[in-house]
C-alpha positions in Angstrom: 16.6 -22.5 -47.2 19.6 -23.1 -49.2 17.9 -21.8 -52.3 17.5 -18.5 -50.2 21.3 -19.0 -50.0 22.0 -18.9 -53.0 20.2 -15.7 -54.5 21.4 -13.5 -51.2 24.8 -15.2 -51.0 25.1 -16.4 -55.1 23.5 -13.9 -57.1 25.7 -10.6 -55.4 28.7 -12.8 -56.1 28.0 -13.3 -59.8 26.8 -9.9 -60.1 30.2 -8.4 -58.9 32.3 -11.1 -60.9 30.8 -10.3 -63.9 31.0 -6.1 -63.2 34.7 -6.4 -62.6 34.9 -8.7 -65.8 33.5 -5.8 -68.0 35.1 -2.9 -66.3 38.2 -4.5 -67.0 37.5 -4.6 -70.5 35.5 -1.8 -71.4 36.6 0.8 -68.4 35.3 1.7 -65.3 32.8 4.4 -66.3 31.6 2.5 -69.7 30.5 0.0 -67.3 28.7 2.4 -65.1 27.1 4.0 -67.8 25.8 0.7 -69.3 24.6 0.2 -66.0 22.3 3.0 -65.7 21.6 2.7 -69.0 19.8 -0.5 -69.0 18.0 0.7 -65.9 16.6 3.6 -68.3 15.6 1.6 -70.8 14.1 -1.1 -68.5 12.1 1.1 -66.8 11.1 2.5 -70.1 10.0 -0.5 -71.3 8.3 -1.6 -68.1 6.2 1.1 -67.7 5.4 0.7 -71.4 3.9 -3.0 -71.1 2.7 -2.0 -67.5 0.2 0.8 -68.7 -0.9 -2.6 -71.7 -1.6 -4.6 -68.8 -3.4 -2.5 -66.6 -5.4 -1.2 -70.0 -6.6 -5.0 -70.2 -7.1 -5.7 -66.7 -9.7 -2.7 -67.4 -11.0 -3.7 -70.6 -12.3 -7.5 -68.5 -13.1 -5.9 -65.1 -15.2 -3.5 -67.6 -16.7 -6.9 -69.1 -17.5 -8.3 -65.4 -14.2 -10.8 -66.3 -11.8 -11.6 -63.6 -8.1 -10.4 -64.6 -6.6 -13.0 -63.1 -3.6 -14.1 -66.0 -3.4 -10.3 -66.1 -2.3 -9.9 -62.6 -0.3 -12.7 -62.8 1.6 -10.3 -66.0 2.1 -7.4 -64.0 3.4 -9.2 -61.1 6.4 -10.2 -63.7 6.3 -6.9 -65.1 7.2 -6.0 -61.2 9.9 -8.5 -60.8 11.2 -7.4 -64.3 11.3 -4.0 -63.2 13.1 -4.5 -60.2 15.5 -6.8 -61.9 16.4 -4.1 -64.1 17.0 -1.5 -61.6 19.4 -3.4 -59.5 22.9 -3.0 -61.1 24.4 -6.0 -62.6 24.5 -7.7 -65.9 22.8 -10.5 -64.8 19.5 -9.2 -62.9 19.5 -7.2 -66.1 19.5 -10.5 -68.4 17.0 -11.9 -66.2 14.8 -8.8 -66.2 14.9 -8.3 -70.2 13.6 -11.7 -70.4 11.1 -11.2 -68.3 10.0 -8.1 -70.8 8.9 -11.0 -73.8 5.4 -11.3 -73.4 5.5 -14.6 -74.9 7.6 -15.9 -72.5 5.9 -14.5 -69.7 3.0 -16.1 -70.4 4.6 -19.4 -70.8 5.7 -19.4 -67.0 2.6 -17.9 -66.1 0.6 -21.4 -68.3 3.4 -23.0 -66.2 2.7 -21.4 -62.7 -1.1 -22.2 -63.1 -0.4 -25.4 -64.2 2.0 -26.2 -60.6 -0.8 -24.5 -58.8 -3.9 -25.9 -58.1 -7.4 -23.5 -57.7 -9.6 -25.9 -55.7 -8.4 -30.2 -55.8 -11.4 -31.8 -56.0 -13.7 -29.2 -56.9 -15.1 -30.2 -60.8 -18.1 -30.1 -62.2 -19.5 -33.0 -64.6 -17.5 -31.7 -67.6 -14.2 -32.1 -65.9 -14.0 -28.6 -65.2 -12.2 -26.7 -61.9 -15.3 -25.2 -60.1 -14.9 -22.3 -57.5 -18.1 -22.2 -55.3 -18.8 -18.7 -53.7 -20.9 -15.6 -52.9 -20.4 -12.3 -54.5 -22.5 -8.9 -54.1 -22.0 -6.1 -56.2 -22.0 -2.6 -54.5 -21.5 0.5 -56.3 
């Protein structure tokens, strides 16, 4: 709960702090513009690195692979996306980040990593094992 707290209550704060920090250094409508112009651009960029993820995720469905890491990319494509298009300095620092691929991939090693598939589940090698029933229909 109070981490809820602080990205409804914190974040906004920050957000504003820093806008009135730069308008009153650049100008009122340099900040606006800069505003919308990082939402360009971000959006630019996301939809780049989106269409580069969804080309792989078809590339290993095509090979009977699950995408699963892939998804796990676009779902911080999405949050870097929606980072960018919220005004603020901030959520737009947060949402570049989010555009390094390298980076992303580090929290999403770290995110599998913190989340287990199936405890207890391994075969004689050591290795997770998901047991389960599949039919192909097409």
């Amino acid at each position: 709960m109070p981490l809820f707290l602080l990205l409804f209550i914190g974040v906004p704060l920050i957000e504003l702090y820093l806008l009135i920090q730069v308008g009153s250094e650049i100008g009122a409508l340099p900040t606006i513009g800069l505003s919308i112009l990082t939402a360009i651009l971000g959006a630019y960029l996301v939809r780049l690195q989106g269409f580069s993820v969804l080309r792989r995720v078809h590339d290993l469905m095509d090979r009977d692979q699950v995408p699963a890491l892939e998804v796990l990319d676009g779902a911080l494509l999405l949050m870097a996306g929606l980072m960018l298009l919220l005004p603020g300095f901030l959520t737009d620092a947060l949402g570049f980040l989010l555009l390094i691929p390298p980076l992303r991939r580090r929290l999403i090693r770290r995110f599998v990593r913190l989340v287990p598939v199936a405890p207890g589940d391994r075969d004689q090698a050591g290795q997770r094992v998901i047991e389960g029933e599949f039919r192909r229909e097409r």
